[in-house]
C-alpha positions as CSV (number, residue, x, y, z in Angstrom):
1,X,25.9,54.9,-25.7
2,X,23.1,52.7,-24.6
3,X,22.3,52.9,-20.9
4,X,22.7,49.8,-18.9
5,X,21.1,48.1,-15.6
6,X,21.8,45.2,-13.5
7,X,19.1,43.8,-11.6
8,X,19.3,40.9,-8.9
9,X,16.1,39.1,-8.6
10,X,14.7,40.0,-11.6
11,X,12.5,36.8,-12.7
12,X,9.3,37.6,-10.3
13,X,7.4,40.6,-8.1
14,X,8.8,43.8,-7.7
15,X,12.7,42.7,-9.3
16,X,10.3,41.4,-12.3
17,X,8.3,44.8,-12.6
18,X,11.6,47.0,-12.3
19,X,13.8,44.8,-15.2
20,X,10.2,45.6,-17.2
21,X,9.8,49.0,-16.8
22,X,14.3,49.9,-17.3
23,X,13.8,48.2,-20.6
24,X,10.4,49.9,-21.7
25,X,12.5,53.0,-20.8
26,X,15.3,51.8,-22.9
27,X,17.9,50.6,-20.4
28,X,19.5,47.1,-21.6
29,X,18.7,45.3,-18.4
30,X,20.5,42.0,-16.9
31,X,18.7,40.4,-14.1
32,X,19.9,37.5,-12.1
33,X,17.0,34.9,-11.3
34,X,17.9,31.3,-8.8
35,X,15.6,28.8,-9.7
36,X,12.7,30.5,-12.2
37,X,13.8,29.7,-15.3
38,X,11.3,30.0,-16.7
39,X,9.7,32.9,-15.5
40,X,12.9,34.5,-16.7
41,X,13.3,33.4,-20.0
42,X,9.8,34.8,-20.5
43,X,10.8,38.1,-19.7
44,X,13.9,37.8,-21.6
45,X,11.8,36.9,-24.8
46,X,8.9,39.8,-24.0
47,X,11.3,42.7,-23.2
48,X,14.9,41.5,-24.0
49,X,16.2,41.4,-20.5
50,X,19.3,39.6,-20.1
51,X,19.2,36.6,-18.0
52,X,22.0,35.0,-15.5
53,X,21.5,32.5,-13.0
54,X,23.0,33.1,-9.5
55,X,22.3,31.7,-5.8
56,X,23.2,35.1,-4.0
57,X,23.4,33.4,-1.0
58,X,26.5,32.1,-2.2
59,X,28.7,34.9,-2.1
60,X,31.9,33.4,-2.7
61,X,30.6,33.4,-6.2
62,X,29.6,36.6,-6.6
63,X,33.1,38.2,-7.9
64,X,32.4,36.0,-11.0
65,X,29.3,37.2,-11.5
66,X,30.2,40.8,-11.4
67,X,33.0,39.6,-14.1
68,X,29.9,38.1,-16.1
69,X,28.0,41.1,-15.8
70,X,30.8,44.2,-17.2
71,X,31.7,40.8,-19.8
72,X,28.1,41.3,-21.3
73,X,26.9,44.9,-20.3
74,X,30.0,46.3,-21.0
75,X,29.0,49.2,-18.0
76,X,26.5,49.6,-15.4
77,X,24.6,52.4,-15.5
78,X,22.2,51.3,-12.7
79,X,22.3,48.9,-10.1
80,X,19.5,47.8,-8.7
81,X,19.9,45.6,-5.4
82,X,16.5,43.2,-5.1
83,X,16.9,40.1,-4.3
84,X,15.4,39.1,-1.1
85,X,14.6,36.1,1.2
86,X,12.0,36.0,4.1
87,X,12.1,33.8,7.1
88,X,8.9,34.3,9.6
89,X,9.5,33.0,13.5
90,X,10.4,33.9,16.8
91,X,14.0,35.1,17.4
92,X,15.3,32.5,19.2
93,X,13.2,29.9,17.4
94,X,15.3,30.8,14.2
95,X,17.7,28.0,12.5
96,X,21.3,29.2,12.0
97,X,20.9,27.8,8.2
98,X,17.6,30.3,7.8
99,X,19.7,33.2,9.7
100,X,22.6,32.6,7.5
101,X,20.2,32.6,4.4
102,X,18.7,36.2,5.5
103,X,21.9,37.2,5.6
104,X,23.9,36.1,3.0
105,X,20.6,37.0,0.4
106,X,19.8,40.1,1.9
107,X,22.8,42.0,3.2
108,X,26.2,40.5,2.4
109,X,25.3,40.1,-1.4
110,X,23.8,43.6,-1.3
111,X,27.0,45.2,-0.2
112,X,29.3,42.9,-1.8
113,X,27.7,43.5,-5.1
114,X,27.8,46.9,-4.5
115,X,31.3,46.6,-3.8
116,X,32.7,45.3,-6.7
117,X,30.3,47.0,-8.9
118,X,31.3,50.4,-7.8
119,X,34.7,51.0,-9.3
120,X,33.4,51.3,-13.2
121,X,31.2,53.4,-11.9
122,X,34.3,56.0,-9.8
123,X,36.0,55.8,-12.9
124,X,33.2,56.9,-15.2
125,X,32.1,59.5,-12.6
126,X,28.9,58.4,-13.3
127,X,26.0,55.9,-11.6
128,X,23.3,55.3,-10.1
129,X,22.1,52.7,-7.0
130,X,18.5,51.9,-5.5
131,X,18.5,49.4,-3.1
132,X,15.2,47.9,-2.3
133,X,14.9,47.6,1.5
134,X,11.7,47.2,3.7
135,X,9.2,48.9,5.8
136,X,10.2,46.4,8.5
137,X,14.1,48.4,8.1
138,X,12.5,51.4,9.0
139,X,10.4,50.5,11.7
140,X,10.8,46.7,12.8
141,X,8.9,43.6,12.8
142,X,7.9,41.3,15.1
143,X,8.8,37.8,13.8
144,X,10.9,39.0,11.7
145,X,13.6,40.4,13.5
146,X,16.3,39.4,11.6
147,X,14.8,40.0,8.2
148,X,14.2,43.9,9.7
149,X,18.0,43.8,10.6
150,X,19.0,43.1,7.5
151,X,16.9,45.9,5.5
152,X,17.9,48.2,8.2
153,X,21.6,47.6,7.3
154,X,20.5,48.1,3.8
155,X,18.9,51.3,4.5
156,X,22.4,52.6,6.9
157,X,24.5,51.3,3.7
158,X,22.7,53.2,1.5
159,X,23.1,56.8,3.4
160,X,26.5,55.9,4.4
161,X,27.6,55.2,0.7
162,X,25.6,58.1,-0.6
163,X,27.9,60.7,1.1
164,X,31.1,58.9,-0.2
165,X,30.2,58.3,-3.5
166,X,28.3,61.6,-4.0
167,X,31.4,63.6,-5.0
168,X,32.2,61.3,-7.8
169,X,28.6,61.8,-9.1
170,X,27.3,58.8,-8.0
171,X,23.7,58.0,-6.4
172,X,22.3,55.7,-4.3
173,X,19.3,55.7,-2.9
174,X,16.7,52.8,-1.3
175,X,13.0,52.1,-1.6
176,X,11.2,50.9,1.3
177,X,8.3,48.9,0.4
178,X,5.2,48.2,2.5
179,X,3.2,45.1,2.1
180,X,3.2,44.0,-1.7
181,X,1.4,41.3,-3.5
182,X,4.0,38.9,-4.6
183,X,5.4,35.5,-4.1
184,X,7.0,36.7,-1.1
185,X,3.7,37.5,1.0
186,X,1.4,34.9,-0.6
187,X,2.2,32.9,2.4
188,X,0.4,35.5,4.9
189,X,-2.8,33.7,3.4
190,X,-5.9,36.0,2.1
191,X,-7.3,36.7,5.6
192,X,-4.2,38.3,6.5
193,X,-3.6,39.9,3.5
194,X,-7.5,41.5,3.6
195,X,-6.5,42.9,7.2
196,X,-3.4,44.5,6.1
197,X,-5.2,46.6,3.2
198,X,-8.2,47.3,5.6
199,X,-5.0,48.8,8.2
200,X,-3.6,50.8,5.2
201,X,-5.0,54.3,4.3
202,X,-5.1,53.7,0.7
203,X,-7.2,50.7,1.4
204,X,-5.4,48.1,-0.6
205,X,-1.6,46.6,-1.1
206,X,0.9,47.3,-2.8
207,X,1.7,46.1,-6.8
208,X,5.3,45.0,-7.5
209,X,4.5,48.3,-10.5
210,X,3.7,50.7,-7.5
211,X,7.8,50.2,-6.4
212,X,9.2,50.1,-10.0
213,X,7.9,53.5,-11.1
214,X,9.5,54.8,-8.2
215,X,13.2,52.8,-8.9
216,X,12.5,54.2,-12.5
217,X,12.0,57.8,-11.5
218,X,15.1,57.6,-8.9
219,X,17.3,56.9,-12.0
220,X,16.3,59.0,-14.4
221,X,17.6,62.8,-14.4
222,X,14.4,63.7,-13.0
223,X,15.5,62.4,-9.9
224,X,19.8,64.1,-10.6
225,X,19.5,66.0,-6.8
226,X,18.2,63.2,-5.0
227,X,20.6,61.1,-2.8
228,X,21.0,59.1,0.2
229,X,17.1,58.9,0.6
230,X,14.9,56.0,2.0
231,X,11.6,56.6,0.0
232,X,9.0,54.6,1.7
233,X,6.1,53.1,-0.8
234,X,3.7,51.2,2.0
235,X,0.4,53.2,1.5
236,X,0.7,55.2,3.9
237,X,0.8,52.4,6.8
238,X,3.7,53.5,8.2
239,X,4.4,57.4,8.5
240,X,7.6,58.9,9.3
């Protein structure tokens, strides 16, 4: 039986280089995308990824797309919460519609999905789950304290849910990336980026690649007596 993967923001950076790197390895692989069309239907015509469109931040929708998901994979094999939103500013400078957004995007659709994903998976006695969290889960960031909130959840959902599911052979386990070039940080501007690599040991950022080899290794069988781990890919900036 073919194996199968879900991915939620699959159409750019680090969802992009994960959907890319499941299908080189032979995984059919869905991946959600919002507004990049596009960039989506690209991948889908390079590497045969699947593509649905879905605003996670609506998550009264998201039981439909779990149905549209087992409707064309059939089975998940591998989930692979992605999808993200960043919001930069001073707590209590924060909107409640940008607060709401962090959220929504990056915790409620995470565990929802999760939720309503898992039961194929208890019944087949078989699975596999990397959530993509943050350094700024582990450690904190100033300006973005709610976006840190929100990957720390991630990162306490991911141990939590690893001990429960564990017995029915299931594994789930998060990566923590540092500071990676993608959409997401092109906003810090080039001066700030420059500072951030001259602050890391390895001397330069993070590629969307440097996190998918890792999501690829903690699926494959190679990987069979790893659970409830955070696995940190930031260069060395932050050790724990």
């Amino acid at each position: 039986m073919i194996k199968t993967a879900f991915v939620t923001g699959a159409s750019r950076g680090i969802g992009k280089a994960v959907a890319q790197t499941l299908a080189a390895k032979g995984y059919l692989v869905m991946g959600t995308y919002c507004q990049s069309r596009d960039a989506i239907e690209a991948l889908a015509a390079s590497h045969g990824i699947i593509p649905i469109q879905a605003d996670l931040s609506q998550t009264d929708a998201l039981p439909e797309l779990a149905k549209a998901v087992w409707d064309k994979l059939g089975h998940v094999d591998v989930l692979v919460n992605n999808a993200a939103c960043s919001c930069m500013g001073l707590f209590q400078c924060m909107t409640s519609e940008q607060v709401r957004l962090l959220y929504r995007v990056n915790l409620i659709a995470v565990v929802e999905l999760t939720r309503l994903l898992l039961p194929p998976m208890l019944s087949r006695h078989s699975g596999c789950i990397v959530n993509i969290a943050s350094m700024w889960g582990e450690t904190g960031a100033s300006c973005e304290v709610d976006y840190s909130v929100t990957k720390g959840a991630v990162l306490a959902l991911t141990r939590a849910l690893a001990k429960e599911v564990g017995p029915s052979g299931i594994r789930v386990n998060a990566v923590s990336p540092g500071t990676i070039r993608t959409d997401m940080t092109a906003h810090l501007g080039e001066e700030t980026l420059h500072a951030l690599a001259e602050e890391t040991p390895l001397s330069r950022l993070g590629t969307p690649q440097d996190v998918a080899d890792v999501v690829s290794f903690l699926v494959s069988e190679k990987a069979a007596y790893i659970t409830g781990q955070d696995i940190p890919v930031n260069g060395g900036f932050l050790c724990l």
